[in-house]
C-alpha positions as CSV (number, residue, x, y, z in Angstrom):
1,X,22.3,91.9,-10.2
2,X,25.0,93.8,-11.8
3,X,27.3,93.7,-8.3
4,X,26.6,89.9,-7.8
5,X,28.2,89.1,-11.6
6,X,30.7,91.6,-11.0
7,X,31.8,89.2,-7.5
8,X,31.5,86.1,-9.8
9,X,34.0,87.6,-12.2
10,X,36.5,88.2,-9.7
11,X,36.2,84.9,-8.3
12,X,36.8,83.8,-11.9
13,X,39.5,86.3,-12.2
14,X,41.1,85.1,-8.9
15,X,41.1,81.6,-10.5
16,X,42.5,82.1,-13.7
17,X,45.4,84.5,-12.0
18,X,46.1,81.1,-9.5
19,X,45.9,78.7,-12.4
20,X,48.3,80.9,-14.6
21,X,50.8,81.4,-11.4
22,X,50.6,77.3,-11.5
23,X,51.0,76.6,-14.8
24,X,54.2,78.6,-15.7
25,X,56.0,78.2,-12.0
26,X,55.4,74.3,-13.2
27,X,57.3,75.1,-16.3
28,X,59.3,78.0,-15.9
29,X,59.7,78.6,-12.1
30,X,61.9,81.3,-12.6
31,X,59.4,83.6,-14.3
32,X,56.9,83.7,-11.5
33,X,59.1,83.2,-8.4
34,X,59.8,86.6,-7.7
35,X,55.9,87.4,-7.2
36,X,54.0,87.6,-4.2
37,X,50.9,85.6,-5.3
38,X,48.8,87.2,-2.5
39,X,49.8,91.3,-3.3
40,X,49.2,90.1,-6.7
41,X,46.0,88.6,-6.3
42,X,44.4,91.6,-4.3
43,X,45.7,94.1,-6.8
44,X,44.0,92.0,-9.4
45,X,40.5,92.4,-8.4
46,X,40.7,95.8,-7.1
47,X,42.2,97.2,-11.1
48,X,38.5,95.0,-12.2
49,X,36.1,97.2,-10.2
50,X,36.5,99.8,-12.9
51,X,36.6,97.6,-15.9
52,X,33.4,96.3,-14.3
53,X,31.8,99.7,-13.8
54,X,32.7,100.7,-17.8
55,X,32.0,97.7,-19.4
56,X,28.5,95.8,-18.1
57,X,28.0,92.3,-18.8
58,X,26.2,91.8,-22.3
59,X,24.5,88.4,-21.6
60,X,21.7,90.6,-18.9
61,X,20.2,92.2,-21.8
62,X,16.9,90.8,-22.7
63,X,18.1,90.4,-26.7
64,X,21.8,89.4,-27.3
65,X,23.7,86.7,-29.5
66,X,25.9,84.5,-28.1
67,X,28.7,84.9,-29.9
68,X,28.3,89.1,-28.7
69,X,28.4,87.8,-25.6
70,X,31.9,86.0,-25.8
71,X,33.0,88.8,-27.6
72,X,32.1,91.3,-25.0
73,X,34.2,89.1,-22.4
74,X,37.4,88.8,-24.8
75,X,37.4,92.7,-25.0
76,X,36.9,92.9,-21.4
77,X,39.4,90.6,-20.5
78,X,41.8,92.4,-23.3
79,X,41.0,96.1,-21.2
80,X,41.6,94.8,-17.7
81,X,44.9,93.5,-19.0
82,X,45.7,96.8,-20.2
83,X,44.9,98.6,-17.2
84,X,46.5,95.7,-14.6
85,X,49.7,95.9,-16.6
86,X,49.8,100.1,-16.9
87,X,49.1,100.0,-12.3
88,X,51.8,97.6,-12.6
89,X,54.2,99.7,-14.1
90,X,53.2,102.4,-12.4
91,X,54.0,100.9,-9.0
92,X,58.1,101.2,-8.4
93,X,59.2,97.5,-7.8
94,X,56.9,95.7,-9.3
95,X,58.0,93.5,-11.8
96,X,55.8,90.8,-14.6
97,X,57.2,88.0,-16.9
98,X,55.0,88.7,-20.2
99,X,54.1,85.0,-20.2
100,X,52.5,85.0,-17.4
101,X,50.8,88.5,-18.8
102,X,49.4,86.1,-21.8
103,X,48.8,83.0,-19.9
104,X,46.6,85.1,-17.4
105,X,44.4,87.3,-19.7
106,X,43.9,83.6,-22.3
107,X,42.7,81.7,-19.2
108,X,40.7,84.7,-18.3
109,X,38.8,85.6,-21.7
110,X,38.0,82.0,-21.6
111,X,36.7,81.4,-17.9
112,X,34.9,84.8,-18.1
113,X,33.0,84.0,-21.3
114,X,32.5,80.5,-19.8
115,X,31.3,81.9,-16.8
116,X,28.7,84.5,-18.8
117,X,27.2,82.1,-20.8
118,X,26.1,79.8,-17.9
119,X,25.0,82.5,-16.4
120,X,23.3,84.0,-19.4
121,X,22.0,79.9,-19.4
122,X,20.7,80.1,-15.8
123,X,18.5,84.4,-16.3
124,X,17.0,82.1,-19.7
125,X,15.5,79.5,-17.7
126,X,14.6,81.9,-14.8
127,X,12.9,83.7,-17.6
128,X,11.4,80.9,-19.4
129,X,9.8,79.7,-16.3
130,X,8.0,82.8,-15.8
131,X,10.8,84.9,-13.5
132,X,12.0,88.8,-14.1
133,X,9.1,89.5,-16.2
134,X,8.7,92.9,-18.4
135,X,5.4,94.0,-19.5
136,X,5.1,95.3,-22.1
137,X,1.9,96.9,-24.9
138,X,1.6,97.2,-28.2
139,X,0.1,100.3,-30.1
140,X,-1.0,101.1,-33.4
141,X,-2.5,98.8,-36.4
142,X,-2.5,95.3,-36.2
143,X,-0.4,94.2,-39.5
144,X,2.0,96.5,-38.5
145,X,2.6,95.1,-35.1
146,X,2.1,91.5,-36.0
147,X,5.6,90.7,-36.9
148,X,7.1,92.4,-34.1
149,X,4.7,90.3,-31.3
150,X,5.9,87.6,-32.9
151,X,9.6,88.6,-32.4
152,X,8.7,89.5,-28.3
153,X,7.1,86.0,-27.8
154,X,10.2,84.1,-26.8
155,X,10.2,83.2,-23.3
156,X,13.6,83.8,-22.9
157,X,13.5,87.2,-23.6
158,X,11.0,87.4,-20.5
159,X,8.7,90.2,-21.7
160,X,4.9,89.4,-21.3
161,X,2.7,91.7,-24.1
162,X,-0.5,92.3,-22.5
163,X,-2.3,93.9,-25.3
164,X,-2.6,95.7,-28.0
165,X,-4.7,99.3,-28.6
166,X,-5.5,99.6,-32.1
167,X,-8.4,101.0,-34.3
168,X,-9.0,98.0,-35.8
169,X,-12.1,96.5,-35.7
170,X,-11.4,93.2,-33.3
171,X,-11.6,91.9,-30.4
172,X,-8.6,89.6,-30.9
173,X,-5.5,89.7,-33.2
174,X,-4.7,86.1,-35.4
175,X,-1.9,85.5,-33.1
176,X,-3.9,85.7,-29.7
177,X,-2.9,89.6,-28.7
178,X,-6.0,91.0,-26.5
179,X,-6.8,94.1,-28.2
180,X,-7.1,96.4,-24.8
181,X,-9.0,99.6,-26.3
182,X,-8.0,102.4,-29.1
183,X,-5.3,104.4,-29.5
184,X,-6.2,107.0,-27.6
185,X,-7.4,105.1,-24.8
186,X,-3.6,103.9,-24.3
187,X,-2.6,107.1,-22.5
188,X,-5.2,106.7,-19.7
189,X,-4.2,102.8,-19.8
190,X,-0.3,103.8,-19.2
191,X,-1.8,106.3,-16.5
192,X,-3.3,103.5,-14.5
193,X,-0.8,100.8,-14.6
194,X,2.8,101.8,-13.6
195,X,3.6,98.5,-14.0
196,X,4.4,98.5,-17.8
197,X,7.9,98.7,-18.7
198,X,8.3,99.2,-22.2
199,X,5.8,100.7,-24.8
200,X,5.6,100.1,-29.0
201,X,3.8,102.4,-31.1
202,X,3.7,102.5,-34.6
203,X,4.4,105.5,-36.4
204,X,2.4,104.8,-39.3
205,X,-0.9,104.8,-37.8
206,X,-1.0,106.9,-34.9
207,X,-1.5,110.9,-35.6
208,X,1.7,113.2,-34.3
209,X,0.2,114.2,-31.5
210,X,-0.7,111.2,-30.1
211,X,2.5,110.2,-30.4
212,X,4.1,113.3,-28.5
213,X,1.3,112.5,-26.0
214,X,3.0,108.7,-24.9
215,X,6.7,109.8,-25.6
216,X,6.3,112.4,-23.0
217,X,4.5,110.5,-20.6
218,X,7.2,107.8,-20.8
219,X,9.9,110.2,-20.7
220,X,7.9,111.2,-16.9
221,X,7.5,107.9,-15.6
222,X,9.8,104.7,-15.6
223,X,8.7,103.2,-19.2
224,X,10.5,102.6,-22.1
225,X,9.3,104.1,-25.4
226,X,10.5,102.3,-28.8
227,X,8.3,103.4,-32.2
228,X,8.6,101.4,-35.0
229,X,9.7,103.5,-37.8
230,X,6.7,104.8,-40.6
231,X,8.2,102.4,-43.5
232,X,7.3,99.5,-41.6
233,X,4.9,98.1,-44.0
234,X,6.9,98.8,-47.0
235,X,10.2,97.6,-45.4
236,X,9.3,94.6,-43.5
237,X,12.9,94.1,-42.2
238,X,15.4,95.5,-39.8
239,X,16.3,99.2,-40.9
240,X,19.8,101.1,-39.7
241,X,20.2,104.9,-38.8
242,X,23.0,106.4,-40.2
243,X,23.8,110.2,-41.8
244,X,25.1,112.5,-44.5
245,X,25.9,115.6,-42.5
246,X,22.8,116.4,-40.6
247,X,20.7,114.4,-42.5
248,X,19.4,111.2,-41.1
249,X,19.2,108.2,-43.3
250,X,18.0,104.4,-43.0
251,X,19.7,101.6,-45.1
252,X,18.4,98.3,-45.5
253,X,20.4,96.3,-43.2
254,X,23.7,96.0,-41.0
255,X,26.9,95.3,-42.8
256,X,29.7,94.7,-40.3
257,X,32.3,93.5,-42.8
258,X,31.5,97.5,-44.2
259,X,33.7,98.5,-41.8
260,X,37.6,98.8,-42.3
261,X,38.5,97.4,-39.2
262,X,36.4,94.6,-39.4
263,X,38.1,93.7,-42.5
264,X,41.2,94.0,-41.4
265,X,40.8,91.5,-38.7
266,X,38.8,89.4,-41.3
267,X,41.7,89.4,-43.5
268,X,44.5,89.1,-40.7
269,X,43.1,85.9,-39.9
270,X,42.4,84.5,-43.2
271,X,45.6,84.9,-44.0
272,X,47.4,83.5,-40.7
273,X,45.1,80.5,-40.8
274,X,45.6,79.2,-44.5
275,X,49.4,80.0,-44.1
276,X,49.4,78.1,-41.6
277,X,47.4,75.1,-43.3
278,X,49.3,75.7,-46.4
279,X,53.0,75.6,-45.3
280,X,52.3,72.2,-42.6
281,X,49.3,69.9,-43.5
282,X,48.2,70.8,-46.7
283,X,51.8,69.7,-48.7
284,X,51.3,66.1,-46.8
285,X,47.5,65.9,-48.2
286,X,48.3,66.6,-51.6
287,X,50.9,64.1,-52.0
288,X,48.4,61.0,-51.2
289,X,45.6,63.2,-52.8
290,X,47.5,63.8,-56.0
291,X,48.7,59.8,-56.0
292,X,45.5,58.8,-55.8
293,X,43.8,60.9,-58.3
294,X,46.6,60.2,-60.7
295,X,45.7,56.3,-60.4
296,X,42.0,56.2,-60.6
297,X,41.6,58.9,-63.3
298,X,44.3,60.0,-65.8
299,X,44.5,64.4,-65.6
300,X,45.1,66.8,-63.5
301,X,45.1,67.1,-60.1
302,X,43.4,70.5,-59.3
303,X,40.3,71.6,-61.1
304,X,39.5,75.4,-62.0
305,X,36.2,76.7,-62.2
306,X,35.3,79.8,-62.8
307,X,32.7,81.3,-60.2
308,X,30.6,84.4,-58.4
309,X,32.8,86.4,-55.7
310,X,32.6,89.3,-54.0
311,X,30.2,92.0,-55.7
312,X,29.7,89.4,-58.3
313,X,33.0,89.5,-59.9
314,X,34.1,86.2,-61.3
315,X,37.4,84.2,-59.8
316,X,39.1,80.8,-60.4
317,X,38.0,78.5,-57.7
318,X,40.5,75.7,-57.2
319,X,39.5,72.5,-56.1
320,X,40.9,68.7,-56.3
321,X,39.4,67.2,-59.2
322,X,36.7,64.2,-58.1
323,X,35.2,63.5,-61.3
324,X,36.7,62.6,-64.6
325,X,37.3,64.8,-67.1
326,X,34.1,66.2,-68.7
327,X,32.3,68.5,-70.8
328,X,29.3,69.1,-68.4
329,X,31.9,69.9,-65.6
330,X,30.8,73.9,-65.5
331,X,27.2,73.1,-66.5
332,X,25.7,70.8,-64.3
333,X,26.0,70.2,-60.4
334,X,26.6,67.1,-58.9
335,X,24.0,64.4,-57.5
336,X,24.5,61.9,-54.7
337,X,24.9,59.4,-57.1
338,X,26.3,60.8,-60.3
339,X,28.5,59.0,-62.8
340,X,31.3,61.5,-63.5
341,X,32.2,60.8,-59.9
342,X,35.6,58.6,-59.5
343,X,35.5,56.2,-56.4
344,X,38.2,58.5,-54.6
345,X,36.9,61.6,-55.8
346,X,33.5,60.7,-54.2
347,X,35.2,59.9,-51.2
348,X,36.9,63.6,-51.1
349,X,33.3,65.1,-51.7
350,X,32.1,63.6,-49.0
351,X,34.5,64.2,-46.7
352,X,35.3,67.6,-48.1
353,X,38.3,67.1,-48.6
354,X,38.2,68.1,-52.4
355,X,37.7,71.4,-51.1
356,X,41.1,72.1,-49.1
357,X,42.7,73.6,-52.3
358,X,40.6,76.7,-51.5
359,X,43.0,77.8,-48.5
360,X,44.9,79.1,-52.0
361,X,41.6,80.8,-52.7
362,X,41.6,83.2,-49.0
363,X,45.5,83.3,-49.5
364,X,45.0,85.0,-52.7
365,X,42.2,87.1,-51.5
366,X,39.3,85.8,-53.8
367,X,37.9,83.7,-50.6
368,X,38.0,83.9,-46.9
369,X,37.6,80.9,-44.6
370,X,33.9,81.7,-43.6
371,X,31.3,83.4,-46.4
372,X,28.4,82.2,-48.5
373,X,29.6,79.2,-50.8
374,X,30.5,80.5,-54.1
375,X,28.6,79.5,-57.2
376,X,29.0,78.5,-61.0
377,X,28.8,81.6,-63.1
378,X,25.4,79.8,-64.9
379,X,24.1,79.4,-61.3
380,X,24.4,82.6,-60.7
381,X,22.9,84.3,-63.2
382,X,19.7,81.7,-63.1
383,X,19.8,81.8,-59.0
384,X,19.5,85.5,-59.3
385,X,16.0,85.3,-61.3
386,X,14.1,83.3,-58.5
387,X,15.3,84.3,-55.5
388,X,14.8,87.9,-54.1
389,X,17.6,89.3,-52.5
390,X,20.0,86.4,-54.0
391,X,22.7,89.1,-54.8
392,X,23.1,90.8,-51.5
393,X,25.0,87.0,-50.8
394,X,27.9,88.6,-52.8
395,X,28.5,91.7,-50.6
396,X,31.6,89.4,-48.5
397,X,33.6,87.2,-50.5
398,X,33.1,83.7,-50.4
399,X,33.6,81.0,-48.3
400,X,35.2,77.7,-47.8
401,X,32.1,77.2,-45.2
402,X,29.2,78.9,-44.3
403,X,26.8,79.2,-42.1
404,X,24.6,78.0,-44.3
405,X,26.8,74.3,-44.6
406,X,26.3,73.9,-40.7
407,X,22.9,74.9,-41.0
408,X,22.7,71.7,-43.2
409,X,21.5,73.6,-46.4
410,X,24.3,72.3,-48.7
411,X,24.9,69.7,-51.2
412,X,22.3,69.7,-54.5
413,X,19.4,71.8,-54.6
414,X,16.1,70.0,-55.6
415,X,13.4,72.5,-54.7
416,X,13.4,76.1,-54.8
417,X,12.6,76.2,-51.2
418,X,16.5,74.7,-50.5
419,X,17.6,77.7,-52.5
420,X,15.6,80.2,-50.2
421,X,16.9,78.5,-47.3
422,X,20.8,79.1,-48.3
423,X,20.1,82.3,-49.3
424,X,18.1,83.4,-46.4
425,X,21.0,82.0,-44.1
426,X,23.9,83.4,-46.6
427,X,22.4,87.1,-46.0
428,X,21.8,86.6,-42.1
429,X,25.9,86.3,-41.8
430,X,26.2,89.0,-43.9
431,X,24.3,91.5,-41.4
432,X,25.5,89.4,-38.2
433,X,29.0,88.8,-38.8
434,X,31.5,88.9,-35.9
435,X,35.3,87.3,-35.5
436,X,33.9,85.2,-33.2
437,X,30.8,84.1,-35.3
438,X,33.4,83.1,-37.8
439,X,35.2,80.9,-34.9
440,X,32.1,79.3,-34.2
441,X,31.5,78.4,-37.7
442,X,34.9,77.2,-38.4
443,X,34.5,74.8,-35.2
444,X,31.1,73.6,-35.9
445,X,32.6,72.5,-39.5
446,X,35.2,71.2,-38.0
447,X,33.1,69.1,-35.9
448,X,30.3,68.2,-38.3
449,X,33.5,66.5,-40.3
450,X,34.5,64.7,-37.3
451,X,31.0,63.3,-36.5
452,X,30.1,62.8,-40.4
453,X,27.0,65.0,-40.1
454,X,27.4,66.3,-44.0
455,X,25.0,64.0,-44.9
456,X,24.4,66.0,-48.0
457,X,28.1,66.7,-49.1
458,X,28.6,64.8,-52.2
C-alpha cells in the first residue's frame, strides 16, 4: 500500500513541479527559462524516494486527526524541499530562481495534503464497508474495558472486537461484547487463532504472570500487545508517559502548547496575523464603528472588562462597546433580547464584529487568535464551583475564537449542561492543539460569519 501512495505522491509532485514551471514562466519568463523542465522533473521524483522511505504517510494509520494528517504532508513537503535544493547545489551547473523554490513546495504541501485526505477519505469507506479488517480481543474486567470497546467501535477505524475474556460472571457485556471464556483461557484462544491482530489486557485485573504469559506470546507471533495502564478505573481518561531521570511518570493529559517551540510558532503567528489586521483593515472599521457608536449612544468607543486569562490571571479585554453605559455591565451577560443593547451594537454582536478590538488583546500578549473564550472575573470564580475540570481551560490564553464557538456552544448559557459542553470542548484544544488545528478554526469562523451560522452570537 505504502509503494502505491508513494507513486501517487510523485504524480502529484510531478504536477505541482509542471504547474509551478507554468505559473512563473507566465509571469516571469526569465526565472524559469534557463531550466530543462524534463532533467528537472526526473530529478524531482527520484530526491522523493527517500523522503518517502523516512517519512510514511500518517492518514494509513487506523487512528489519526485530520489536521495531523495535513500537517504530516506540510513537513514532508518542507523536507523534500530541503533535500531537492541541497542535490541541487550539489550538482555543478545547476541553477534555481527561489520563486520558483516557493511556488513549487506551496503547490506541493497543498496537493499532497489534498491528495492524503482523499485517500485517507477513500481506506474510511473501504473500512466502513467491511474492507482491511483487524481483529482484535479484549481481556480483563468488564468496567474496565467498557470505555475502551466503545472507543474501537468506529467503523472507520476497521478493527472488529470479537470478544472479551473476563472473570466476570456473564455471558454478555451491556454493550453487546461476547464474553469468549476467562482470563486464562485467552492464551490457548490466541494459540488457536493466528488471525488476531492486536490484543488489550487490563493491568488491573489480570495477575503478573498472566500477563507475562500473553506479552510473550505476542512478542512470538504477529500480534500486537497494548495493556491499559492499572489506574484505569481511578483515571478514566487518557494518561501520558513522561520521566524525572529514570523514573517513569504519567500526567493527566497532553499539553502541546507545553512545549517552547510550539509557542513560539503560536506566538509568531499571533503576532503576524493581528499586525497585519491592525495596520490595514482594522483603522477603516473603526472609523464607521466609532461614528456610529458615537450617534446612537453617547461614550466611549471601546469597552474594558476585566477577565480570566492564562493560569487564571486577570487582563483588560477590549471590545467595541454595544450596550449603553451601565452598571450591570461586569455583572450580568447578555440575552438575545436584552435592553442595554443599542440597535448598532446588537448588530456588531451579532456579527462579531464588536469583538475585533481583541486583535490588540494577542498583540499585547493577553490573547491569541484561537483559545477558550475568556470570561468575566465573577464568571469565573462561580463557573469554577460546578464544573469539574473548569480551570484546566486557563492553561493557553484565551481566544478571539474557539473551538468551542464553531462547535456552536457560544452565546448565553441557560443550563448547566451548555457550560459542560464549552468546557469539555475548551479542554479538548488544550490537549489536541496543532498550528494547523488553529488554521482550521480560524477558517471555520471565518466561514460561519460568512454563512451567518452564529445563531447564538448576541
Amino acid at each position: 500500500m505504502r509503494v502505491i501512495v508513494a507513486m501517487c505522491d510523485m504524480l502529484v509532485l510531478a504536477l505541482c513541479l509542471f504547474a509551478a514551471y507554468g505559473a512563473i514562466y507566465l509571469v516571469f519568463p526569465d526565472k524559469v527559462a534557463h531550466m530543462n523542465l524534463h532533467n528537472y522533473m526526473l530529478l524531482a521524483v527520484l530526491c522523493y524516494v527517500p523522503i518517502a522511505v523516512y517519512m510514511p504517510p500518517l492518514f494509513l494509520r487506523r487512528v489519526v486527526r485530520g489536521d495531523h494528517i495535513v500537517e504530516r504532508c506540510f513537513l514532508t513537503a518542507l523536507a523534500y524541499i530541503a533535500f531537492f535544493v541541497v542535490v541541487l547545489f550539489l550538482m555543478k551547473g545547476a541553477t534555481i530562481s527561489r520563486m520558483f523554490v516557493s511556488a513549487f513546495f506551496l503547490l506541493f504541501s497543498l496537493g499532497l495534503s489534498i491528495e492524503h485526505m482523499c485517500l485517507r477519505g477513500l481506506v474510511k469507506t473501504k473500512r466502513s464497508t467491511g474492507g482491511n479488517q483487524n481483529h482484535v480481543i479484549l481481556i480483563g474486567a468488564v468496567d474496565e474495558l467498557q470505555d475502551l470497546y466503545q472507543s474501537l467501535q468506529k467503523r472507520e477505524y476497521g478493527l472488529v472486537v470479537d470478544g472479551i475474556f473476563t472473570d466476570d460472571n456473564i455471558e454478555q457485556t451491556p454493550s453487546g461484547i461476547s464474553r469468549l471464556g476467562s482470563v486464562a483461557e485467552a492464551l490457548g484462544y490466541l494459540q488457536e487463532h493466528p488471525h488476531i491482530d492486536s490484543v488489550y489486557c487490563s493491568m488491573a485485573s489480570m495477575r503478573k504472570s498472566q500477563m507475562l504469559e500473553l506479552y510473550r506470546h505476542c512478542e512470538n507471533s504477529v500480534t500486537r500487545f497494548f495493556a491499559l495502564p492499572i489506574y484505569v478505573n481511578f483515571l478514566r481518561r487518557n494518561m501520558v508517559v513522561s520521566s524525572i531521570g529514570s523514573t517513569i511518570m504519567l500526567s493527566s493529559r497532553p499539553e502541546p502548547l507545553r512545549d517552547l517551540g510550539n509557542r513560539i510558532v503560536k506566538r509568531v503567528f499571533d503576532v503576524l496575523f493581528s499586525g497585519l489586521f491592525l495596520l490595514t483593515i482594522f483603522p477603516i472599521i473603526y472609523v464607521f464603528v466609532a461614528i456610529i457608536i458615537k450617534r446612537q449612544s453617547p461614550g466611549p468607543v471601546f469597552f474594558f472588562q476585566k477577565r480570566s486569562g492564562l493560569n487564571g490571571k486577570e487582563f483588560e479585554c477590549i471590545k467595541f462597546r454595544s450596550m449603553y453605559l451601565n452598571d450591570a455591565a461586569d455583572k450580568i451577560q447578555a440575552t438575545e433580547d436584552d435592553p442595554r443593547k443599542f440597535r448598532f451594537g446588537d448588530f456588531m454582536r451579532r456579527t462579531n464584529i464588536d469583538e475585533l478590538p481583541q486583535f490588540i488583546n494577542v498583540l499585547k500578549g493577553d490573547m491569541s487568535i484561537v483559545g477558550p473564550r475568556p470570561h468575566m472575573l465573577s464568571h469565573t470564580e462561580s463557573y469554577r464551583q460546578l464544573v469539574n475540570r473548569y480551570m484546566v481551560r486557563h492553561w493557553v490564553k484565551p481566544g478571539i475564537t474557539g473551538w468551542a464557538q464553531i462547535q456552536g456552544f457560544r452565546g448565553e448559557i441557560k443550563e448547566l449542561s451548555q457550560l459542560e459542553d464549552r468546557v469539555h470542548a475548551d479542554i479538548w484544544y488544550v490537549e489536541n492543539w496543532s498550528f494547523w488545528l488553529d488554521i482550521r478554526i480560524i477558517y471555520r469562523t471565518i466561514l460561519n460569519m460568512l454563512l451567518h451560522k452564529e445563531e447564538n452570537a448576541y
